[in-house]
FITI-950413 format. One record per atom (N, C-alpha, C): residue in three letters; atom name; x, z, y. Coordinates in Angstrom, 3 decimals. Layout:
BEGIN
  residu  atome         x         z         y
     Ala     CA         X         Z         Y
...
This chain:
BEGIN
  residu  atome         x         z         y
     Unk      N   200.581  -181.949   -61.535
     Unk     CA   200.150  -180.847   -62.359
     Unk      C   200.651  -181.036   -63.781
     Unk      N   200.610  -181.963   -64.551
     Unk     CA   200.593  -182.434   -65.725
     Unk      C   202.522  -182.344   -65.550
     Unk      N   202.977  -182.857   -64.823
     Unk     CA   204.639  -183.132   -64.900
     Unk      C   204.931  -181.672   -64.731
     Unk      N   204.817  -180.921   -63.798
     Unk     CA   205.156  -179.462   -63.077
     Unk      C   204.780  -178.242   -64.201
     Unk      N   203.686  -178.538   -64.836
     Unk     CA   202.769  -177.263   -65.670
     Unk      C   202.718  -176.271   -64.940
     Unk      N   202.049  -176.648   -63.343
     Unk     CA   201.890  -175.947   -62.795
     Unk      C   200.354  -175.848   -63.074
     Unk      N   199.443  -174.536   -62.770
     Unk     CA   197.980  -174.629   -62.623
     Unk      C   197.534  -175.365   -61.569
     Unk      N   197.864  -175.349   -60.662
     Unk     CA   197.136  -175.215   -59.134
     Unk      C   198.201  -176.074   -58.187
     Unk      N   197.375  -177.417   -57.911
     Unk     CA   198.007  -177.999   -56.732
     Unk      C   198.717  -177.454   -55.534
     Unk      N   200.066  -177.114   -54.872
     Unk     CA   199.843  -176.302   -53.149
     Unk      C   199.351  -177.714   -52.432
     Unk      N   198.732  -176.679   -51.216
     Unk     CA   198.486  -177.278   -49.916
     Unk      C   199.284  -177.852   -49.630
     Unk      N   199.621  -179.079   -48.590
     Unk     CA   200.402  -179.638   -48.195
     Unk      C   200.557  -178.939   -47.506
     Unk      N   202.433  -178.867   -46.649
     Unk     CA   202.877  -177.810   -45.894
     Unk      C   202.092  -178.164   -44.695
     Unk      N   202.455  -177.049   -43.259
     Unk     CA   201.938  -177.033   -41.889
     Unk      C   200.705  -176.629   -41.800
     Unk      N   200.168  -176.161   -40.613
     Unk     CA   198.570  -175.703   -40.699
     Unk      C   197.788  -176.886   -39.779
     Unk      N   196.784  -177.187   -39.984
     Unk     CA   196.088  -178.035   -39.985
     Unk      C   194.538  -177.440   -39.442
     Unk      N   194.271  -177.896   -38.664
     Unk     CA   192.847  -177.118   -37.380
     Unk      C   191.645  -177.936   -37.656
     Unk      N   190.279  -177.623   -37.145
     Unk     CA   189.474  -178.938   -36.840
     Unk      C   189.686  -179.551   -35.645
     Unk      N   190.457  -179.326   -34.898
     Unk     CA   190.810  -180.171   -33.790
     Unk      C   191.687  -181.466   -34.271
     Unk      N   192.606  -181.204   -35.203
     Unk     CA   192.843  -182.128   -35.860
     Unk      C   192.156  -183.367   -36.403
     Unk      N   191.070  -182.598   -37.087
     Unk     CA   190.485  -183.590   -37.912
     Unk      C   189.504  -184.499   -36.746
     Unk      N   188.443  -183.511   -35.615
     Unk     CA   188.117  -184.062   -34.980
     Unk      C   188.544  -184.843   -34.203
     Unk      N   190.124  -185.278   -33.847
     Unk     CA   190.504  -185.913   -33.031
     Unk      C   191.092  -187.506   -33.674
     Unk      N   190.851  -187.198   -35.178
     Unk     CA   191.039  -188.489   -35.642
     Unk      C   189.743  -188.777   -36.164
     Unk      N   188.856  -188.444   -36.112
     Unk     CA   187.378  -188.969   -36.075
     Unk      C   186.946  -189.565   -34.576
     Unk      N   187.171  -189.172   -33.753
     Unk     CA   186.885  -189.501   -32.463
     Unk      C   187.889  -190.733   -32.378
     Unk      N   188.924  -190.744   -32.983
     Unk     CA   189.665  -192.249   -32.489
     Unk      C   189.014  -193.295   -33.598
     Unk      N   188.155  -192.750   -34.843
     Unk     CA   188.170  -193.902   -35.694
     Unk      C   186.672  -194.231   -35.062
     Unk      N   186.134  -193.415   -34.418
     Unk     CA   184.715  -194.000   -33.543
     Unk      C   184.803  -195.083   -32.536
     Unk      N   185.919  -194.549   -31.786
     Unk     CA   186.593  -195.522   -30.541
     Unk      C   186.955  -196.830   -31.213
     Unk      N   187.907  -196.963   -32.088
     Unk     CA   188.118  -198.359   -32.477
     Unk      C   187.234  -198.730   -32.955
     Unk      N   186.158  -198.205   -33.816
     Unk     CA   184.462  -198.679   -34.150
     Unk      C   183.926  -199.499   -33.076
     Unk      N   183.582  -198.445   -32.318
     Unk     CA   183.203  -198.963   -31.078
     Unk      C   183.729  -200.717   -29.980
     Unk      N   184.788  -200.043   -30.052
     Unk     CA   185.941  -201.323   -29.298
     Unk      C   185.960  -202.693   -30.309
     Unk      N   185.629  -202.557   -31.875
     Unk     CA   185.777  -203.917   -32.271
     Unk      C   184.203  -204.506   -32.520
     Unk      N   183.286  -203.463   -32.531
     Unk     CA   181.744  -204.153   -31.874
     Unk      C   181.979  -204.776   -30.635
     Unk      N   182.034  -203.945   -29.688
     Unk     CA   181.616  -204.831   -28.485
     Unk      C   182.616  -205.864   -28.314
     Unk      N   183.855  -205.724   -29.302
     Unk     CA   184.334  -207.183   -29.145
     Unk      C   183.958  -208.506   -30.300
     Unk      N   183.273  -208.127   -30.979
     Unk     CA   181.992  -209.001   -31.956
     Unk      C   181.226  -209.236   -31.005
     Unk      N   180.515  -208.296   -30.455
     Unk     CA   179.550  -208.613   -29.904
     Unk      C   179.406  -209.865   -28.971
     Unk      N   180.535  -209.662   -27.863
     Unk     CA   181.101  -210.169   -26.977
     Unk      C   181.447  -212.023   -27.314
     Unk      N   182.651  -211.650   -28.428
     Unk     CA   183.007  -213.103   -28.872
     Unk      C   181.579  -213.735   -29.820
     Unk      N   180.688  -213.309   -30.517
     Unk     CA   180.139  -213.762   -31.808
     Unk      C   179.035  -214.011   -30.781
     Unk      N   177.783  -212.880   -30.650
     Unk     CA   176.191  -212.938   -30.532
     Unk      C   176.186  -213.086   -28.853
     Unk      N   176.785  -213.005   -27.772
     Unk     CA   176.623  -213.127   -26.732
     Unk      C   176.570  -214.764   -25.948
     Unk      N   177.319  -215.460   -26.803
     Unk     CA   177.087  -217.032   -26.929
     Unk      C   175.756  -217.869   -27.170
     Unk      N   175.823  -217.341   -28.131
     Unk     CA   173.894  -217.855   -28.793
     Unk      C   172.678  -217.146   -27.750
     Unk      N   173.430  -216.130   -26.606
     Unk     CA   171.769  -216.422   -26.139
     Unk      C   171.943  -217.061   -24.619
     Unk      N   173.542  -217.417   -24.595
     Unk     CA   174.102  -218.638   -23.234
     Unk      C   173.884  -219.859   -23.895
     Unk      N   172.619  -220.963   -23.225
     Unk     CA   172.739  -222.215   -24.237
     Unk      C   173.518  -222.846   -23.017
     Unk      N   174.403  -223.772   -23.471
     Unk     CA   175.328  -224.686   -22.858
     Unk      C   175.198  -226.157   -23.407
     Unk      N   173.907  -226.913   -22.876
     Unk     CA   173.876  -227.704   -23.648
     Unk      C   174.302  -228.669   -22.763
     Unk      N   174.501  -229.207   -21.280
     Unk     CA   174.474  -229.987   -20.450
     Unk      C   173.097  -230.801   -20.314
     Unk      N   172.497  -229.929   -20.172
     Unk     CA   170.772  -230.321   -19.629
     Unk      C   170.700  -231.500   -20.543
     Unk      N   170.996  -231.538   -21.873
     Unk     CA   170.682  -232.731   -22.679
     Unk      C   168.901  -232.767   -23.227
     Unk      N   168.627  -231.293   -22.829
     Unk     CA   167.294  -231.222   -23.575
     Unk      C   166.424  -230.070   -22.671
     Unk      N   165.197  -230.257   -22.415
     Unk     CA   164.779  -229.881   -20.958
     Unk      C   164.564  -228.070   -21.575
     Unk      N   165.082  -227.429   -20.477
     Unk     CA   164.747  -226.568   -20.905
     Unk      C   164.670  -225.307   -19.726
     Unk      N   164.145  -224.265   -19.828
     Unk     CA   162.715  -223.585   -18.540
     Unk      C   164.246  -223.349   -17.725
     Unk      N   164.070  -223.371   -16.360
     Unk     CA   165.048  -222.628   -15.093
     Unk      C   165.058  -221.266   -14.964
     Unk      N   166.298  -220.833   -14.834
     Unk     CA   165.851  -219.467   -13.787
     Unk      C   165.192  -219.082   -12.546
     Unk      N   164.371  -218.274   -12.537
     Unk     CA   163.491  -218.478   -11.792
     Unk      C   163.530  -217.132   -11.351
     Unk      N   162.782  -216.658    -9.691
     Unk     CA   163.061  -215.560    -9.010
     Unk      C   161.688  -214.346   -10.117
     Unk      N   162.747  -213.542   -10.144
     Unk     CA   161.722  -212.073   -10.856
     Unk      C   162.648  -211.972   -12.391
     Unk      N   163.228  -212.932   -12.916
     Unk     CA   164.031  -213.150   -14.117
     Unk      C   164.939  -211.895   -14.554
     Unk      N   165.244  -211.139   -15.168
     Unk     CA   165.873  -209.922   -16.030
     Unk      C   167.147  -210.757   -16.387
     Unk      N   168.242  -210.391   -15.814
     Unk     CA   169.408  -210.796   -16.291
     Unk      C   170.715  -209.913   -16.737
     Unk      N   171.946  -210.701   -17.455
     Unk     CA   172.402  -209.549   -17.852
     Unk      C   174.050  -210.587   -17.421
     Unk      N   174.596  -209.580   -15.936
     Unk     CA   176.040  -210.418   -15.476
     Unk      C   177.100  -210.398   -16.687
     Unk      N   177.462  -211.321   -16.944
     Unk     CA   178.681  -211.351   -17.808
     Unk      C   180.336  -210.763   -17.292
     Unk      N   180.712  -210.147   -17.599
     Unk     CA   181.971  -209.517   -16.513
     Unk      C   183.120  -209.321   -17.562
     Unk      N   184.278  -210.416   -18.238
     Unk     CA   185.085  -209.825   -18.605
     Unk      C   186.127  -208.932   -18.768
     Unk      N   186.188  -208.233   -17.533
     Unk     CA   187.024  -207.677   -16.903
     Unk      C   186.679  -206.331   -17.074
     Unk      N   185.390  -205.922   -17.168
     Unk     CA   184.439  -204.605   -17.289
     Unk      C   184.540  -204.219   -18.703
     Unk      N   184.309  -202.804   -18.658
     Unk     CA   184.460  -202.111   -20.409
     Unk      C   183.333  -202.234   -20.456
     Unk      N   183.664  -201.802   -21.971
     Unk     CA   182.091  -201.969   -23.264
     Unk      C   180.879  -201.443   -22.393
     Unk      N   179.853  -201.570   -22.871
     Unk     CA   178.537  -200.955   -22.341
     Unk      C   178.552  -200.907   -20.768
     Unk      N   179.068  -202.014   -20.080
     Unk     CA   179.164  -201.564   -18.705
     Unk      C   178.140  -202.703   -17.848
     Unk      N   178.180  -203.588   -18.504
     Unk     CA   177.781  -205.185   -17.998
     Unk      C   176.328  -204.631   -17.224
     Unk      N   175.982  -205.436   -15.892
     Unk     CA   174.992  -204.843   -15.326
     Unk      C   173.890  -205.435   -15.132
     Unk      N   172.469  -204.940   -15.561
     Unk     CA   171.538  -206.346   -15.623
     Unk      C   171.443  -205.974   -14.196
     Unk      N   170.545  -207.432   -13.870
     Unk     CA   170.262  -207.872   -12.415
     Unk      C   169.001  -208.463   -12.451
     Unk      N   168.057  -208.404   -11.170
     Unk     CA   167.039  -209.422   -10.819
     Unk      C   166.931  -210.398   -10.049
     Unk      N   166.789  -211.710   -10.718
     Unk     CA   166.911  -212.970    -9.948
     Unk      C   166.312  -212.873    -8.801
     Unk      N   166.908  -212.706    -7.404
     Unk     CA   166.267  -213.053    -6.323
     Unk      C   165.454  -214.200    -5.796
     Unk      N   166.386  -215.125    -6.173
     Unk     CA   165.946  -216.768    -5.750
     Unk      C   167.359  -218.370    -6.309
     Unk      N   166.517  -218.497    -6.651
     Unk     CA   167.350  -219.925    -7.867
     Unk      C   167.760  -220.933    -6.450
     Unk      N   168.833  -221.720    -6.572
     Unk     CA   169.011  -222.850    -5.871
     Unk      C   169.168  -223.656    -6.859
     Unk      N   168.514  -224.684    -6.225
     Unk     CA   168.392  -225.893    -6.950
     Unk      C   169.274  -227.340    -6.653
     Unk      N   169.917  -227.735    -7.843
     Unk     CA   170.570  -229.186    -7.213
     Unk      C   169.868  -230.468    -6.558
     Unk      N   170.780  -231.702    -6.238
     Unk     CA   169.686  -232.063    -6.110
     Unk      C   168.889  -232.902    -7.322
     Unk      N   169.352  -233.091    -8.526
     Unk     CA   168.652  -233.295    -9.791
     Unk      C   167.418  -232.296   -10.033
     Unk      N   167.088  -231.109    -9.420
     Unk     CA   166.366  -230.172    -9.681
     Unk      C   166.764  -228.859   -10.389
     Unk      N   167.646  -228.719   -11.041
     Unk     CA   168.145  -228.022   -12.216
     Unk      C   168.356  -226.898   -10.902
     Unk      N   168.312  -225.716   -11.718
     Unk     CA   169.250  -224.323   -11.242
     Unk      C   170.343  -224.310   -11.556
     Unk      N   171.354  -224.009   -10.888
     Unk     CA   172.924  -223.992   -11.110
     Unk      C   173.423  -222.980   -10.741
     Unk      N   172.697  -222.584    -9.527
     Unk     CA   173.202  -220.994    -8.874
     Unk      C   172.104  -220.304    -8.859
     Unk      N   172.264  -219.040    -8.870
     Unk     CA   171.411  -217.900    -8.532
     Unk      C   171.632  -216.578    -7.925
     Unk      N   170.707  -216.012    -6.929
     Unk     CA   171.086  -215.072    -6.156
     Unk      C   169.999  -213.889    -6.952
     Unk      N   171.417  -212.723    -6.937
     Unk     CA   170.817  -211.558    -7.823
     Unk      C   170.727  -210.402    -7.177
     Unk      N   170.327  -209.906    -7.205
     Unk     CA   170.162  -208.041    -6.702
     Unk      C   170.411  -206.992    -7.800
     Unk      N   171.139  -206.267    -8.190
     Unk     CA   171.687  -205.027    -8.579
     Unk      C   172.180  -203.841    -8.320
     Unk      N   171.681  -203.036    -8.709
     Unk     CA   172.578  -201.608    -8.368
     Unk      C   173.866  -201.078    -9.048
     Unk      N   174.488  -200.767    -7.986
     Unk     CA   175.563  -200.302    -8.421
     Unk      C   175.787  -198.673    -7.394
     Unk      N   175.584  -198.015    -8.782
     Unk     CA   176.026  -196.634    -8.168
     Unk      C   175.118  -195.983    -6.896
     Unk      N   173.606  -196.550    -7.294
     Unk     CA   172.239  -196.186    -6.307
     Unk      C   172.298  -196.881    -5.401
     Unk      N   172.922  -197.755    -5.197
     Unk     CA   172.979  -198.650    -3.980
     Unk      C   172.932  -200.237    -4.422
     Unk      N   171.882  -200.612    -3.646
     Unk     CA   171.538  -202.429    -3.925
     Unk      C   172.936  -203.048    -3.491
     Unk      N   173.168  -203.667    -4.378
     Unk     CA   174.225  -205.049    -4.047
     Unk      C   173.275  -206.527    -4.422
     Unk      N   174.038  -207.146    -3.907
     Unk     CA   173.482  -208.700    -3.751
     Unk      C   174.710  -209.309    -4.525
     Unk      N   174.298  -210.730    -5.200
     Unk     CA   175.069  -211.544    -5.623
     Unk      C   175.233  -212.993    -6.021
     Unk      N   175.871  -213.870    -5.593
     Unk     CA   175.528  -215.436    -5.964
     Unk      C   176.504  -215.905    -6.911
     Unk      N   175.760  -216.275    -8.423
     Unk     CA   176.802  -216.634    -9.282
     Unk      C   176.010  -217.619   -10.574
     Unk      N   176.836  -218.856   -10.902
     Unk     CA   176.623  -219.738   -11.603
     Unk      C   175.746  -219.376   -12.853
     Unk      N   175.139  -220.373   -13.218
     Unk     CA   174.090  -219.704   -14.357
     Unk      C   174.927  -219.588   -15.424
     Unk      N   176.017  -219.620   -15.974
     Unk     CA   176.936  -219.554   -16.789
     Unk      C   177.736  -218.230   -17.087
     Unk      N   177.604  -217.717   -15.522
     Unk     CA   178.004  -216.068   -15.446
     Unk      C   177.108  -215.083   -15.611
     Unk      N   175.345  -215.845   -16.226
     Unk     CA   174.347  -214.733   -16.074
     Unk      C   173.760  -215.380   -17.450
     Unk      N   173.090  -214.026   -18.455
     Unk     CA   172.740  -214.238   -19.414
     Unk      C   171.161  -213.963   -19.000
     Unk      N   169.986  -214.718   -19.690
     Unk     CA   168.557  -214.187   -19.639
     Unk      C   168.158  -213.242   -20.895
     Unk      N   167.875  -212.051   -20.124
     Unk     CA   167.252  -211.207   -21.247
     Unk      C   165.797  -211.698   -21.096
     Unk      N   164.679  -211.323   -19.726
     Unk     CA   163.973  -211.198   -19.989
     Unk      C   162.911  -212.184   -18.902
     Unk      N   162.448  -213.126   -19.391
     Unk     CA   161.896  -213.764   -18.040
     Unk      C   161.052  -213.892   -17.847
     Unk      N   160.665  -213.734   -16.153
     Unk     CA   159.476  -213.283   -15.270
     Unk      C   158.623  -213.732   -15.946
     Unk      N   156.866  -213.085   -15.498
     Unk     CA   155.616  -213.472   -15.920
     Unk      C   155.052  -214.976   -15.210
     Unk      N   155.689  -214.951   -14.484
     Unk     CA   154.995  -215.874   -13.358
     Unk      C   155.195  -217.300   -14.140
């Protein structure tokens, strides 16, 4: 304005829609999105897997347990909680494996997988 002595800025050329604008709002949500659940994933999902090598006693999984399968392979928001069916035990005592029940897609599936592949959200009353 000041160089030109023009009054009035022009528009930048081409016409320009809200589909436009909405479609680069919707991608800056998506990468929002995509670098949470990959915080999430790498940072806070660790701290509630303790991996200590049974150095310090601490409660088993136990059947009725709220769990949440770890699945790297699966997109964001997909991971599926499960209910501990029944713990096997080594013969030290410890749980190492556990058999889970989940739905997938209204239908019960079953599953046996290391306590390392299952996070505890919420555990039984019993």
């Amino acid at each position: 304005m000041l160089l030109t002595q023009k009054g009035a800025v022009p528009s930048p050329p081409g016409e320009f829609s809200d589909r436009d604008l909405l479609l680069n709002q919707w991608r800056q949500v998506q990468a929002l999105a995509n670098e949470f659940w990959f915080k999430w994933k790498r940072e806070y999902l660790p701290t509630l897997q303790y991996r200590r090598k049974w150095n310090e006693i601490r409660r088993n999984l136990q059947e009725g347990d709220i769990v949440l399968l770890k699945d790297n392979q699966a997109a964001r928001n997909v991971w599926p909680m499960a209910v501990v069916t029944s713990a096997i035990h080594s013969q030290d005592g410890k749980v190492r494996t556990v058999n889970l029940r989940t739905t997938a897609q209204g239908t019960p599936k079953n599953f046996t997988r290391p306590i390392t592949e299952v996070i505890l959200l919420l555990p039984s009353t019993d």
